[in-house]
C-alpha positions as CSV (number, residue, x, y, z in Angstrom):
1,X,-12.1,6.4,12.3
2,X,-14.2,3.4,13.2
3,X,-14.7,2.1,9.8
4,X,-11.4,2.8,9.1
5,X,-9.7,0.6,11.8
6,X,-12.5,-2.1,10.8
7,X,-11.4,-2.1,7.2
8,X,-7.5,-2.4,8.2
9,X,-8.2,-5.2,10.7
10,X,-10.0,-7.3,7.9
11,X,-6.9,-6.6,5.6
12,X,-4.9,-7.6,8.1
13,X,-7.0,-10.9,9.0
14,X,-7.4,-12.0,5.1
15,X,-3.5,-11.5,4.8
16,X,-2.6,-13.1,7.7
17,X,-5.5,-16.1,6.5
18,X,-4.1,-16.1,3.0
19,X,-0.3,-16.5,5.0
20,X,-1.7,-19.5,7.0
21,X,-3.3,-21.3,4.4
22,X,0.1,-21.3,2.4
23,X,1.6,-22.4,5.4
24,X,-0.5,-25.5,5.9
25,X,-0.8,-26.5,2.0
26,X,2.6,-26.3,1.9
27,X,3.3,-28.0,5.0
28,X,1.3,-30.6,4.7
29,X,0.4,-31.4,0.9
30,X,4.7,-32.2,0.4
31,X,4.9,-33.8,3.8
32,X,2.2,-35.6,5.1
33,X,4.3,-37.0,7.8
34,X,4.9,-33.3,9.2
């Protein structure tokens, strides 16, 4: 069960990463003055 949880949270954490980096290089690369 302990590898399993520790695979899921790294899913999670490289989905919620890849999300953020969108976020930001969308954010800011269009509008640079936020």
């Amino acid at each position: 069960m302990k590898e399993v949880w520790e695979n899921m949270t790294i899913d999670v954490i490289e989905v919620l990463f890849r999300d953020l980096t969108d976020l930001l290089m969308t954010g800011i690369l269009p509008n640079p003055d936020g």
